[in-house]
C-alpha positions in Angstrom: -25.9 80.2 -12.6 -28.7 82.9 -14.1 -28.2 81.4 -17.3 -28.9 77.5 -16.1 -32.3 79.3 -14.7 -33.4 81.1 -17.6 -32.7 77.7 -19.9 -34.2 75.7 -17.6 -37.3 77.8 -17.3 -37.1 78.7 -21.1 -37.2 75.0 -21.7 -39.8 74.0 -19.3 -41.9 76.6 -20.5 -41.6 75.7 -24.2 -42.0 71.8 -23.3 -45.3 72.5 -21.2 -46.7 74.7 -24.6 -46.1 71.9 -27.0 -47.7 69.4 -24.5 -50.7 71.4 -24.2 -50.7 72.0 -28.1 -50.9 68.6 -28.4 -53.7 67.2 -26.0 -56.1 70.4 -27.3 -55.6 69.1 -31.0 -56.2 65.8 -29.2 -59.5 67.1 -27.4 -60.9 68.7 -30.9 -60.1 65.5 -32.9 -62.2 63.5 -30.0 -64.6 66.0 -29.7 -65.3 65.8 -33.6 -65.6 62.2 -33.6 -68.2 61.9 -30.8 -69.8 65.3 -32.3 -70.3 62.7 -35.7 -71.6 59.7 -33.5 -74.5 61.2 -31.8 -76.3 60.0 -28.8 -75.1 55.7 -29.4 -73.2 54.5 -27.7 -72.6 51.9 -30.0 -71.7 54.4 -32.6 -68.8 56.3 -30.3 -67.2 54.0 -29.3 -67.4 52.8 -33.3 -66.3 56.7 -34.3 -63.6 56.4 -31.6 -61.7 53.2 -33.2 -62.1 54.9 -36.8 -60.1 58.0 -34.8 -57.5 55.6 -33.8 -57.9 53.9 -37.3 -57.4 57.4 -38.8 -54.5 58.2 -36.5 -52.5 55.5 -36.9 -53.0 55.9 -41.1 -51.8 58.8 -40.9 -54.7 61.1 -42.1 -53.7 64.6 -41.9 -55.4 66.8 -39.8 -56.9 68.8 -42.7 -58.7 65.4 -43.9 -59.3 64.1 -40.8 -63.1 65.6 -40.9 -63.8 64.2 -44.3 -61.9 60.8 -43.8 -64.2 60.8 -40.2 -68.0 62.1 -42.0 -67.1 59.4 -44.3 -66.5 56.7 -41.6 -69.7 58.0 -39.9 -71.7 57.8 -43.2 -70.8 54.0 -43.6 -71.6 53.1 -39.7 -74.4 50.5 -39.8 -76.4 50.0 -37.1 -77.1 46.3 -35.8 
């Protein structure tokens, strides 16, 4: 019965890292794109869909800043 604790809580413990690994990489990618769109709201809600854009690509997180300054560079504004 010690065991089934200690691989339960082992598990638990290593399942609640990787989810919180995963929401902060989450936060910093959000964070970068509304750090690119400024003050418009026009323009973050326009960085947030190239996120999603970017995401579902499959940019890799070490081109994701480039692939998003880029996005932000060709934002027009209407």
């Amino acid at each position: 019965m010690d065991y089934f604790i200690v691989v339960i809580t082992s598990v638990a413990g290593l399942y609640f890292h990787w989810w919180l690994y995963v929401r902060i990489k989450r936060w910093g990618d959000r964070d970068l794109a509304l750090s690119l769109a400024g003050d418009s709201p026009a323009k973050r809600s326009y960085m947030l869909e190239r996120l999603r854009e970017a995401q579902a690509a499959g940019i890799k997180r070490n081109a994701l800043p480039a692939w998003l300054e880029q996005a932000a560079a060709q934002y027009c504004e209407d």
